[in-house]
C-alpha positions in Angstrom: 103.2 57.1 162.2 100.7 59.1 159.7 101.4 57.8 156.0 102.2 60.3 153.8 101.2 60.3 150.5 102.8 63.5 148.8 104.1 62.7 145.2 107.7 62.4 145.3 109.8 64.2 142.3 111.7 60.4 142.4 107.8 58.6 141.4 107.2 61.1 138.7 110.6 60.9 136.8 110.2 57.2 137.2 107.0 57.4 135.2 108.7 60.0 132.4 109.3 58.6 128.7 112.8 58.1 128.8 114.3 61.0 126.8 117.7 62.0 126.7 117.5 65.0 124.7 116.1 68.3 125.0 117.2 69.6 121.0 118.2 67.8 118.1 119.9 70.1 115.9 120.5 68.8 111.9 122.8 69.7 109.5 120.9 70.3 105.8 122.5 69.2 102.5 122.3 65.4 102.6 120.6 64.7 106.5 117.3 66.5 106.2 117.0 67.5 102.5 118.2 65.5 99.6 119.6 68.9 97.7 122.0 66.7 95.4 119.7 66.8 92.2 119.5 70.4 92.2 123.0 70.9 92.9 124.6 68.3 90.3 122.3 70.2 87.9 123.8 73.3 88.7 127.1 72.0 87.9 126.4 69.8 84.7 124.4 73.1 83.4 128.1 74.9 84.5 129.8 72.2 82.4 127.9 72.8 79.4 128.3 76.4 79.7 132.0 75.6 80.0 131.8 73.2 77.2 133.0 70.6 79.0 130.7 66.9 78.8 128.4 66.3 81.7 128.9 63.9 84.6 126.7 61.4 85.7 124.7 62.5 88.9 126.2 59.6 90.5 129.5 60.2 90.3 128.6 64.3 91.5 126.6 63.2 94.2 129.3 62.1 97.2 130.5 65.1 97.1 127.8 67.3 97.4 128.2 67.7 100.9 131.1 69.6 100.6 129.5 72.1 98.4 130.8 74.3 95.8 134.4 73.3 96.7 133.7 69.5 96.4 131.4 69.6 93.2 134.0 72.2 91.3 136.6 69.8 92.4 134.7 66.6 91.0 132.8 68.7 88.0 136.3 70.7 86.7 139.0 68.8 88.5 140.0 72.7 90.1 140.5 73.7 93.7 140.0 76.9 95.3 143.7 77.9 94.5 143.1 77.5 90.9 142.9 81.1 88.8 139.3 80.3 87.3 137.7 78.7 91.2 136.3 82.2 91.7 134.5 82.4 88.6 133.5 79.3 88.7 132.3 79.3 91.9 130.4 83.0 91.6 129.0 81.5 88.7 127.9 78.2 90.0 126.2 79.8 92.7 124.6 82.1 90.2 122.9 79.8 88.8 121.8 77.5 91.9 120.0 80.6 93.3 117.6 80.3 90.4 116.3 76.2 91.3 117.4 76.3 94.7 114.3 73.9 95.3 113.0 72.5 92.0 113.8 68.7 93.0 115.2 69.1 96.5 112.7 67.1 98.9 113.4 65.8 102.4 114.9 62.8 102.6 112.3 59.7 103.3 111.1 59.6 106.8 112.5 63.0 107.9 108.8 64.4 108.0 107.8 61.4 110.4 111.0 62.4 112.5 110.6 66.0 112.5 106.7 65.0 113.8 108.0 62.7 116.6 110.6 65.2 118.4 107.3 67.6 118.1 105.1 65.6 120.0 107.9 64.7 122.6 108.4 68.5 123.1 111.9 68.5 121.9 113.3 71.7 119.8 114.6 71.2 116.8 117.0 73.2 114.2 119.3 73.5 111.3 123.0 74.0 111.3 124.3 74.1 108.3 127.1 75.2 106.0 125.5 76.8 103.2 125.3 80.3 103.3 122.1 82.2 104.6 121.0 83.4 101.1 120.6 79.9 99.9 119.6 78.4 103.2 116.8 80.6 104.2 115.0 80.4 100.6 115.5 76.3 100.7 114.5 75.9 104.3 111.2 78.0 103.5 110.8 76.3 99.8 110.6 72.7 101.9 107.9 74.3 104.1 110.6 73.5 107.1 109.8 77.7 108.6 106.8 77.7 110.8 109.2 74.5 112.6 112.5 74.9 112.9 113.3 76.8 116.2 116.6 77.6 114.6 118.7 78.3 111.3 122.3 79.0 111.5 124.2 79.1 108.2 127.7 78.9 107.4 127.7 82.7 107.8 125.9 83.2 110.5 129.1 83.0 113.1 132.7 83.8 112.4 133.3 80.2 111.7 131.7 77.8 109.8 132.1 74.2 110.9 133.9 72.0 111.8 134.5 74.6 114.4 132.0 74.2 117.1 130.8 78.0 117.4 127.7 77.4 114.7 126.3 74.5 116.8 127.2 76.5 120.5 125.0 79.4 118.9 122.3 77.1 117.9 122.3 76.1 121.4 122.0 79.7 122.9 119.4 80.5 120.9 117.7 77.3 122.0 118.3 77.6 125.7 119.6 74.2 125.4 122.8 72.5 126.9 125.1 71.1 124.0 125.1 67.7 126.4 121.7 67.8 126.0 121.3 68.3 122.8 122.1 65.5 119.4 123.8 67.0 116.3 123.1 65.2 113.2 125.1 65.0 109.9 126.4 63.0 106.7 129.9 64.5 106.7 132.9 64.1 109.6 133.3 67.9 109.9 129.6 67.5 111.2 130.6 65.1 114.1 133.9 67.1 114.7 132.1 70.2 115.5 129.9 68.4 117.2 132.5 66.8 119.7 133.6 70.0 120.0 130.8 71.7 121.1 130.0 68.8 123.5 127.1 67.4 121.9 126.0 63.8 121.6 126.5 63.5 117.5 124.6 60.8 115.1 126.2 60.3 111.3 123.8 59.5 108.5 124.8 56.9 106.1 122.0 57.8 103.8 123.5 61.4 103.1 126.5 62.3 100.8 129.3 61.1 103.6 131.8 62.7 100.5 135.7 61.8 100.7 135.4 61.9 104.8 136.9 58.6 105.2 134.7 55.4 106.6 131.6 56.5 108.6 132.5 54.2 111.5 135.8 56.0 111.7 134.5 59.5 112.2 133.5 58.6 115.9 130.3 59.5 116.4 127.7 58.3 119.3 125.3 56.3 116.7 125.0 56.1 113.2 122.0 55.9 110.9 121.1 54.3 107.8 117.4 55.5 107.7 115.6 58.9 109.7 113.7 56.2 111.5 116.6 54.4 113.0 117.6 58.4 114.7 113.4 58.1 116.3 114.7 54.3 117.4 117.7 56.5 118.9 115.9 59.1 120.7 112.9 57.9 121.6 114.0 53.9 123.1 117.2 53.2 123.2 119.3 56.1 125.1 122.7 57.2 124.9 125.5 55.4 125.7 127.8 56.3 128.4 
């Protein structure tokens, strides 16, 4: 019989770099930007105003991730139910809007990351937490606009996470199928909402992790102790079943 040479779909895939992911999608505070220094500031400047004694940025830091809550609760020992949390808070973020981005950097290795999904064609965003009027200044202020393909902030949908609807919308707006698409974040409300949404989810040891418990107990799909261990990730190694 006649040989036919037509290219199979089957020969192609076989030659395709094997990428499992069509979007990775990145929590902010502590996974793509290192936000802590501006953020402790803004709480030992509180302190002072308060005249209360500063706190060492390393005992602030950790719990960073959980954002005003957390650092009132480590800066004045106070949570939300307390009768002065609202001034505090309204206050706290008061002043934060005014050095959003004075040290805040991304995190070592990000920009090589962020590069790499690029030149594999794979869409990247933010979901984060923070409300928009702090987000979008911070994401623009770290040069991060002209890339991202999305930002959704923690007011962006009716919930914020750890319920899955700020990753889902992320996905919509991407086109992209939360199983094919890797949530990244430093804090277990990060990999719940990721579950939820039915992502593949990657925990960051390098980020602010906070009071969520041992990293290997939140159960995520991989975890990271450097950006270029999530490329190793993505790029080589595959998901596991």
């Amino acid at each position: 019989g006649t040989m036919h040479w037509a290219v199979t779909p089957t020969s192609i895939t076989w030659y395709a770099p094997r990428v499992m992911f069509d979007a990775v999608l990145f929590d902010l505070d502590g996974t793509l930007a290192d936000t802590a220094p501006d953020l402790c500031g803004t709480v030992n400047i509180l302190l002072t105003e308060e005249g209360r004694p500063q706190q060492p940025f390393a005992s602030l830091r950790p719990h960073t991730s959980q954002g005003v809550r957390g650092l009132l609760g480590q800066g004045f020992g106070i949570d939300s139910a307390h009768h002065e949390y609202e001034r505090l808070a309204a206050r706290f973020l008061e002043i934060y809007a005014g050095q959003l981005c004075d040290l805040s950097r991304l995190f070592d290795g990000i920009p090589d990351l962020l590069d790499a999904l690029e030149s594999h064609g794979i869409a990247w965003g933010i979901v984060t937490n923070k409300r928009a009027r702090y987000t979008e200044p911070l994401v623009a202020a770290l040069g991060l606009v002209p890339r991202t393909r999305c930002v959704v902030s923690g007011d962006t949908t009716a919930e914020a996470k750890p319920s899955p609807l700020p990753i889902l919308h992320a996905c919509q707006i991407l086109r992209c199928l939360p199983q094919r698409t890797l949530y990244v974040g430093d804090d277990r409300r990060d990999i719940v909402a990721g579950q939820a949404a039915g992502t593949k989810t990657a925990a960051v040891s390098y980020g602010y992790l906070g009071d969520s418990g041992p990293i290997h107990t939140w159960g995520a799909d991989f975890i990271a102790d450097h950006p270029a261990a999530l490329s190793g990730f993505l790029f080589n190694s595959g998901v596991p079943k």
